[in-house]
C-alpha positions as CSV (number, residue, x, y, z in Angstrom):
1,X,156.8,75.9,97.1
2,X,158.3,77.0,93.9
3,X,159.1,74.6,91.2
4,X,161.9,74.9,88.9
5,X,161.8,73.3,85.9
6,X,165.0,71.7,84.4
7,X,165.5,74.3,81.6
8,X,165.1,77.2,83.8
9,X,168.2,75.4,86.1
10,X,169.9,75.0,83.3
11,X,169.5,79.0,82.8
12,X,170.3,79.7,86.1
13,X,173.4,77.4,86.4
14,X,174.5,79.2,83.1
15,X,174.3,82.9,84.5
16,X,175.6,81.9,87.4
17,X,178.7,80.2,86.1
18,X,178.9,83.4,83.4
19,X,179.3,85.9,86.3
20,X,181.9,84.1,88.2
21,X,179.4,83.6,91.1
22,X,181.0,81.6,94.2
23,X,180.0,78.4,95.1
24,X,176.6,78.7,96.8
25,X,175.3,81.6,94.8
26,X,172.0,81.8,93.7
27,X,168.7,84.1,91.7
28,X,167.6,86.1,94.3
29,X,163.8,87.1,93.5
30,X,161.9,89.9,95.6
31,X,160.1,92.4,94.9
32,X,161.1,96.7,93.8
33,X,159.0,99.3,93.3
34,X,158.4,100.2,89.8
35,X,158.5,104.0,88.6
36,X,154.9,103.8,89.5
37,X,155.4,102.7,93.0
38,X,154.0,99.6,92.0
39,X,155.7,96.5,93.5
40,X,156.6,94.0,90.9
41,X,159.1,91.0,91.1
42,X,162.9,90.9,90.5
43,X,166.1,88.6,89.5
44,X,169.4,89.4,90.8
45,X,172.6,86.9,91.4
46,X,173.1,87.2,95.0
47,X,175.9,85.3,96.7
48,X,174.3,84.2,99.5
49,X,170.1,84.2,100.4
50,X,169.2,86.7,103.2
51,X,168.1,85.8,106.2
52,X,164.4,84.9,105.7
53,X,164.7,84.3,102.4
54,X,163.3,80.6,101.3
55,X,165.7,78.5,99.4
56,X,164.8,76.4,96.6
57,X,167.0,74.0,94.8
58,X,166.9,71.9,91.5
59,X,169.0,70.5,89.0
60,X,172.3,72.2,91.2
61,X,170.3,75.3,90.3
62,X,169.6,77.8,93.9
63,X,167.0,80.4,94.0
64,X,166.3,82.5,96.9
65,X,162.8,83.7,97.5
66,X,162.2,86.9,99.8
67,X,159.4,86.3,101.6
68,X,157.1,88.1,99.8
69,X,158.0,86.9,97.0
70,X,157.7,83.3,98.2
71,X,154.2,83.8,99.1
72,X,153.5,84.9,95.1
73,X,155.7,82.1,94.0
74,X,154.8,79.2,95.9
75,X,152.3,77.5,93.4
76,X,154.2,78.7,90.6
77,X,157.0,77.2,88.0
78,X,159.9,79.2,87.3
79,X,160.4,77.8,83.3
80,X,162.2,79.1,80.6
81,X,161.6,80.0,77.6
82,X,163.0,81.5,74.2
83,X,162.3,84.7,72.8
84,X,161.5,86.2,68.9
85,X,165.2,86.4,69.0
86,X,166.2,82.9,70.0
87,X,167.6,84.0,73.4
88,X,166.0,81.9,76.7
89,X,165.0,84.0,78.9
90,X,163.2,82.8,82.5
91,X,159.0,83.1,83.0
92,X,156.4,82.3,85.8
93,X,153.8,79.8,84.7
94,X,150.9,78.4,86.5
């Protein structure tokens, strides 16, 4: 299962709380098709996961994981990490 680390639910708590997300929001990560047709994986705030999606909490942090994305994920930490530019943005780390 997917691991997040406490800076990245610190992240996520902060965009969550930055979008006036209701309680039980979440990052919603699945996958879209690139320009290429490619798949590759996305982050959205979603209010609520979908159905099958697999929930993962941490820190009061909630992502949702489509399966797909789930299966990718599962060995994987969600960190985070800053930029050239000082901003934190999230990464996938083995």
């Amino acid at each position: 299962m997917l691991t997040i680390s406490e800076s990245a639910a610190e992240v996520i708590k902060v965009v969550l709380a930055g979008g006036d997300s209701p309680e039980g929001s979440g990052l919603r990560i699945a996958p879209v098709a690139d320009e290429a047709g490619q798949a590759e994986l996305q982050a959205a705030i979603a209010s609520e996961p979908q159905g099958d999606d697999q929930v993962v909490e941490e820190s009061g942090a909630r992502v949702f994981l489509e399966p797909q994305a789930a299966e990718l994920l599962g060995d994987k930490v969600l960190d985070a990490e800053r930029d050239d530019n000082g901003e934190l943005n999230l990464a996938v780390r083995d």
